[in-house]
N, C-alpha and C positions, 0 to 999 in steps of 0.2 A: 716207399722209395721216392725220392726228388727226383724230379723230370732232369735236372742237369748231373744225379747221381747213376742214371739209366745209361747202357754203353749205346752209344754215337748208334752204331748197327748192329741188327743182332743176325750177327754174323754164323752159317753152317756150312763151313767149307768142305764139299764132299771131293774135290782136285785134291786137294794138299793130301787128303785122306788117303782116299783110294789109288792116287797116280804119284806117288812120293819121286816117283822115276823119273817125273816129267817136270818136276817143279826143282827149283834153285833158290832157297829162301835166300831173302837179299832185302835192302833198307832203304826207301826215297833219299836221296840225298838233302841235307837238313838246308830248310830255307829258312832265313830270319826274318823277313816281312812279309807273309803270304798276304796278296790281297784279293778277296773276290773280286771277279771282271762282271760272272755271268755265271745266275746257277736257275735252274731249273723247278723252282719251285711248287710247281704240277707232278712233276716225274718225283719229286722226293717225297711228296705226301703217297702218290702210289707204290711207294717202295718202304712206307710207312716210316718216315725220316721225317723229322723236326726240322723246318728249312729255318727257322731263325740259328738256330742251335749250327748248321752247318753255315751262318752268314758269321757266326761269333768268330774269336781268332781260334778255338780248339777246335772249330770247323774247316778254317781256312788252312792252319797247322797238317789236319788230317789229309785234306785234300789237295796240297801240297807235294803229300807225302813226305813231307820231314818228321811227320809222327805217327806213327803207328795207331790205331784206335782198339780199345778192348775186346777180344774175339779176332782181332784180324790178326792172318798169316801171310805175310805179303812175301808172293815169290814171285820169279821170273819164269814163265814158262817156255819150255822149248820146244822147238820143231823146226823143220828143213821147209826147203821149199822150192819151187822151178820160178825165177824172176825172169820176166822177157823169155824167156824156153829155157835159161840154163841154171842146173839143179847147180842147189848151196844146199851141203847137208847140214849146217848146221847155222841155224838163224836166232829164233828166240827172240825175247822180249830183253832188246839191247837198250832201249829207254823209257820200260812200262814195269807194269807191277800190276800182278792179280791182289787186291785188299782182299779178298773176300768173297762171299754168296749171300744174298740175301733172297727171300721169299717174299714177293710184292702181294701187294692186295688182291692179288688175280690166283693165289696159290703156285707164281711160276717164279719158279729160281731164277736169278740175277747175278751174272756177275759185277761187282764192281774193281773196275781195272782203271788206273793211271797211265797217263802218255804224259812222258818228258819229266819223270820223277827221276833220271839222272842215270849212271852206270851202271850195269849191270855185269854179268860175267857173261852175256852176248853180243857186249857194245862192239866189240871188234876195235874198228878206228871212229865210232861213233862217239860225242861227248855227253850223250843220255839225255840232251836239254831239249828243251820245243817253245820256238818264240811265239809270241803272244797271236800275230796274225795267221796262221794255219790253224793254230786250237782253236780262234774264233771263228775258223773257215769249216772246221769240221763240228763244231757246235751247231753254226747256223743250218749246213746243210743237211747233217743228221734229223735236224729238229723239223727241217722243211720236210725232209721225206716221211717222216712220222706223218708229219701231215698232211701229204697225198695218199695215204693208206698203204705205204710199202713199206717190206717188213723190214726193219733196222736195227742197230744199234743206237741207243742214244746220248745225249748228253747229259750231265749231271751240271758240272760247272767245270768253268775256267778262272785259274789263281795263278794270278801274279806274281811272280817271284823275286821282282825288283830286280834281279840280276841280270846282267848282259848276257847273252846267246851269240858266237860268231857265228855267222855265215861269211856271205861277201862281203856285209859288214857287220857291226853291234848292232845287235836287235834287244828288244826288252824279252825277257823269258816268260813262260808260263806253264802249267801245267793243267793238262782235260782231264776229265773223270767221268766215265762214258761206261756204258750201262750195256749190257747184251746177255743174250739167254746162256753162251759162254762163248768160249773164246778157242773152242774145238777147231784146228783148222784140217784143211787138207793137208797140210803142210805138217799137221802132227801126227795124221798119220803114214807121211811119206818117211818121217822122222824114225818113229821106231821100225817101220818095216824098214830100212838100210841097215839097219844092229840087228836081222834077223830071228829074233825076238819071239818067238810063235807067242810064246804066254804073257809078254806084256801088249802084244797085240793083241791079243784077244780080249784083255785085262782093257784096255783101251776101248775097243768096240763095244766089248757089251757095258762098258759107263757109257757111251755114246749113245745108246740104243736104250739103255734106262733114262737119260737126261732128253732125250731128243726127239725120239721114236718107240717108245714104250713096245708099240703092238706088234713091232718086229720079233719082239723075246718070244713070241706064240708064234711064230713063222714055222714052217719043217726044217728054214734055211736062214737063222738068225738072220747070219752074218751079207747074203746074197738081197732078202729082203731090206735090210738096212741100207743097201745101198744103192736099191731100187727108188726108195722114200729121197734120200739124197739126191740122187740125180731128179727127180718132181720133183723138190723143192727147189734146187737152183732153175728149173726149166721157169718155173714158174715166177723166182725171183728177176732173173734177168728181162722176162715177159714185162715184168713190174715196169723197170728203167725203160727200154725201148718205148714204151708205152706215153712215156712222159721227157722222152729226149734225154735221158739220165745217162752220162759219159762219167762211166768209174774214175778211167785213169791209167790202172794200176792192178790189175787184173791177176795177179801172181797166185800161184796156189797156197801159199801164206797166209791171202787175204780172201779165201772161202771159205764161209763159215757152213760147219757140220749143218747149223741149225737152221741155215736159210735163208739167214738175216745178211743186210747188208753191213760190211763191216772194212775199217783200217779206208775213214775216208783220207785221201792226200789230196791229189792233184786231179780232180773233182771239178766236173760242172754240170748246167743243163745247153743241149745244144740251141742256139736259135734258129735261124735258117735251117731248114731240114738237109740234111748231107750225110750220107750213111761214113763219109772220110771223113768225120769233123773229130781233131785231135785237140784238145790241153793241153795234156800234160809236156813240160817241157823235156822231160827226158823222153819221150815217147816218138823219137826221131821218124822210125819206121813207119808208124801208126798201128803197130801190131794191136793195140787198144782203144781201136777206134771205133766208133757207136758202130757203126756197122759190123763191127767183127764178135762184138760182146757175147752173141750167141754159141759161137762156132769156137771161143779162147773158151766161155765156160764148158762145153764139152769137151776141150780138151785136156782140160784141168781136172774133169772130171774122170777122164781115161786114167790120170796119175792115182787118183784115189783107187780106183778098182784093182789098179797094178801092186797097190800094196796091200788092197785088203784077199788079192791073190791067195796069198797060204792058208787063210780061214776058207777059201770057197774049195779049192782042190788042185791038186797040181797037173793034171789030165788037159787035153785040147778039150774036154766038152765043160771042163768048169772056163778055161779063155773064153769058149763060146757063148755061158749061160752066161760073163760078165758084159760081152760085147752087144750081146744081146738087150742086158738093160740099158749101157750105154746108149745104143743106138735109140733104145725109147727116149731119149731126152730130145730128140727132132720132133719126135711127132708130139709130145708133150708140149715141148715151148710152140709149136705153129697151134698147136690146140688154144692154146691158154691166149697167147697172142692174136690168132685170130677175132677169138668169144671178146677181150677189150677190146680192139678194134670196133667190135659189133658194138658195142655200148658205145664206145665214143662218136659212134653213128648216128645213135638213137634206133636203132635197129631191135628186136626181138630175134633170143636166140632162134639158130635155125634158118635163119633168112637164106633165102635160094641165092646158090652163088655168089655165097659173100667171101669166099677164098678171093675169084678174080675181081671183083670189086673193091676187094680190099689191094691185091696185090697192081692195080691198075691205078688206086689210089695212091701207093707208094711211088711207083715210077713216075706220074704223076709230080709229086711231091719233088723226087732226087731232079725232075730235069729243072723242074722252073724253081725250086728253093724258096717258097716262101717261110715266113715265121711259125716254129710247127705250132707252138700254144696257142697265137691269135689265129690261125688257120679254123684248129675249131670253135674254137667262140665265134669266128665270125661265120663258122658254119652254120651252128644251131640259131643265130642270130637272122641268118636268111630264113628261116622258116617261119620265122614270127614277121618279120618286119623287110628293108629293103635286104638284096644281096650284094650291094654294092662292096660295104666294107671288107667281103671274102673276095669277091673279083678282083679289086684293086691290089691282092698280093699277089698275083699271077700275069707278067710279065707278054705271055701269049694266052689269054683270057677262052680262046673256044675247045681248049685241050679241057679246062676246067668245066665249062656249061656242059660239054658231053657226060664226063663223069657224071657231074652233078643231076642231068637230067635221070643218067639209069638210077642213082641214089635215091631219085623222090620217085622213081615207078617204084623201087623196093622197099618203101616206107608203104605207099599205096597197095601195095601186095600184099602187107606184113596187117595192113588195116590201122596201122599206126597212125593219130592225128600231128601232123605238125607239131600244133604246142606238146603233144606227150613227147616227142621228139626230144622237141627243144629242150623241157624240162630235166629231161634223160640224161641228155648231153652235156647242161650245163650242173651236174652231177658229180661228172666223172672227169671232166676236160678244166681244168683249173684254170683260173685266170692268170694268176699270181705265180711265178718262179722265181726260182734267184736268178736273180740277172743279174751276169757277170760284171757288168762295167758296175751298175749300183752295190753287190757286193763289196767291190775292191775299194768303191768309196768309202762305206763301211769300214772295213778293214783297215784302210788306212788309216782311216779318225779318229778307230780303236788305238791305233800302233802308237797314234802320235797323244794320246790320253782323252780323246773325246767317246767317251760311250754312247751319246743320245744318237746318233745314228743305228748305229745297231742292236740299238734296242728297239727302235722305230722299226726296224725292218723284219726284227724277229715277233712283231706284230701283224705286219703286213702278211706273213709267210706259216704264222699259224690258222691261217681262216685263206688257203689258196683257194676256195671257190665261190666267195662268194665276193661279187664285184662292188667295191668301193667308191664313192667320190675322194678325187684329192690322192689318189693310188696310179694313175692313170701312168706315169712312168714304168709303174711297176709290170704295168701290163703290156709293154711294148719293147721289143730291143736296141740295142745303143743305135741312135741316127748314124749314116754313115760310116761301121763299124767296118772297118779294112780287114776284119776275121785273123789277125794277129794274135788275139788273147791269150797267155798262155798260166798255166798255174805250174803251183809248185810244191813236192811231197815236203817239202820243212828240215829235212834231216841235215 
């Protein structure tokens, strides 16, 4: 057989199979000039994908979704959801498309799904389209978080669709093709638990628990177990973001995935200035999603999931209690997880004495005087080697800082830790490199208006975030004078 006689993906779709109930097959709206922006040519040989083959037009066609490829069932998935606290029971993939499953070179299933391949029967008042600047904002940032080591969804590419997109005004269209373990949310299982449903909820969990969590199916208590693993998974996903000043946006139980992963980037950023009130997103009036709440929204997103996987645990006050009961472990799981990074971003050896208030003395610290959280610790591990100037000079009242920092090097000297092993640690785990919002948007814009070579430059810059550059030096600093105005925007 000829490589271009071989189907595009060899596609096993076990959704469309197993969850018929959940799926809405439906067709990308047909685009006459797909043009690739940006594909991912690393992610496609892992996913065992021909990237010339998807750069041809029967590539850019598929990925479009104006055409269907061999093996694939392209439906619309559904599920409810709580947006800003207030439940929509019925949401769904109003401008996306599941193509398909594939099996990456790792043996792990993949879904690949479309954003902005057109109407669906969840569009509502939506017009199913997605302009070219958010699909390049969620390429970039998916692809940066990959390369921090936090669990994600990713990019595949972004096509052009030559068409106009309104918003407030004509924008050029596009369409993503983003890559994730699946597209399981909380929100699908808020979905069928409201239709009461005991057996397609359970029909539900235990494919969540075979795709997800295997080791829960040997549990005494599948269903209780599964959503113990759930709650540690997110404790530990969100550990991830705080870690790295990562502001979702958009926090909605729609957008938590079963599987862990970070997923449905919008109105997205990293913070600079450390401020636990630092908001984006432009709908985000309240700040109900703001870095500092990220911990306390995913718990409570997480209480909606328990609340539906209810009828599989028992209907009794002591199954509410055995569910509030894992609940409540997602506190002491995220302070676990987040503390231990903390500790590395220290240069510390697990264990260190009293690295709770050291740490937490670090953060206060941190919220009063605001400096830049990324270059905070570069130029921390940077004092251990060399002068400590470049870390003093972010701190506005400089002797709040030498205190801290004094107990810091008795507990590196405690731990018998040298300096450089320190430094080396630290410069490890603490990246230099972020997206920064204002270079971003530069990006972005250059994109919009037809210049790609910025954001191809930057989506260089942002796959190698730790290891420091000549000639990057932008990169590694926040906008001068930046009046903290920035705001982003979900696309829709």
């Amino acid at each position: 057989m000829s490589v271009a006689s071989k189907p595009l993906f060899a596609f096993d779709n076990t959704y469309v199979r197993e969850l018929p109930e959940l799926a809405q097959p439906w067709q990308g709206a047909e685009v006459e000039s797909p043009v690739i922006l940006a594909l991912g040519a690393q992610l496609a040989a892992e996913l065992g994908l021909d990237p010339e083959r998807l750069q041809s037009p029967e590539g850019a066609a598929v990925l479009s979704g104006s055409t269907a490829p061999e093996g694939a069932e392209p439906v619309a998935m559904a599920y409810a959801g709580h947006q800003f606290g207030g439940y929509s029971p019925v949401l769904g993939d109003g401008r996306a498309l599941l193509l398909g499953e594939v099996i990456d070179r790792h043996g792990v299933r993949q879904d690949v799904h479309l954003k902005g391949s057109g109407k669906t029967p969840f569009a509502r008042a939506g017009d199913g389209k997605a302009a070219i600047e958010p699909m390049l904002r969620e390429f970039a940032i998916s692809e940066a978080m990959h390369a921090l080591g936090i669990r994600t969804a990713r990019s595949l590419a972004v096509v052009a669709t030559n068409e106009p997109v309104r918003r407030e005004t004509l924008l050029p269209g596009a369409v993503l093709t983003r890559i994730a373990e699946s597209h399981l949310r909380v929100g699908t299982f808020e979905f069928v638990a409201a239709q009461g449903d005991e057996a397609l909820l359970r029909k539900l969990t235990d494919y969540a628990i075979a795709r997800h969590h295997p080791e829960a199916a040997e549990a005494e208590r599948p269903a209780l177990d599964f959503y113990r693993r759930v709650v540690e998974a997110q404790a530990d996903l969100v550990a991830s973001w705080m870690l790295v000043g990562f502001v979702h946006g958009v926090m909605n139980t729609d957008n938590v995935a079963i599987s862990g992963q970070t997923i449905d980037y919008g109105p997205c950023a990293f913070m600079d200035a450390y401020d636990l009130q630092t908001v984006f997103s432009s709908i985000d009036s309240g700040g109900r999603y703001a870095y500092g709440n990220q911990p306390m929204i995913a718990q409570w997103n997480l209480a909606r999931l328990g609340e539906a996987l209810l009828p599989l645990i028992g209907a009794s006050r002591s199954a509410v209690e055995e569910l509030e009961a894992v609940l409540h472990g997602f506190t002491v799981r995220y302070r676990e997880t987040f503390t231990a990074g903390m500790g590395r971003k220290l240069g510390l050896k697990p264990g260190a004495p009293d690295l709770d208030l050291l740490v937490d003395d670090l953060l206060l610290l941190l919220q009063n005087q605001k400096p830049d959280f990324t270059q905070f610790f570069r130029g921390l591990s940077a004092s251990l080697t060399g002068s400590d100037a470049r870390v003093r000079a972010q701190f506005p009242e400089v002797d709040g800082f030498d205190r801290w920092a004094a107990r810091w090097r008795e507990t590196l000297a405690e731990q018998g830790v040298s300096h450089a092993d320190a430094a080396e640690q630290m410069d490890r785990v603490n990246p230099v490199y972020i997206p920064r919002n204002h270079l971003v948007q530069e990006a972005l814009d250059a994109a919009t208006g037809g210049d790609l070579a910025p954001f191809a430059a930057m989506l260089k810059v942002l796959e190698e975030p730790f290891t420091e550059r000549p000639g990057l030096e932008a990169w590694a600093a926040p906008q001068q004078d930046d009046p903290g105005t920035f705001r982003t925007f979900c696309g829709t």
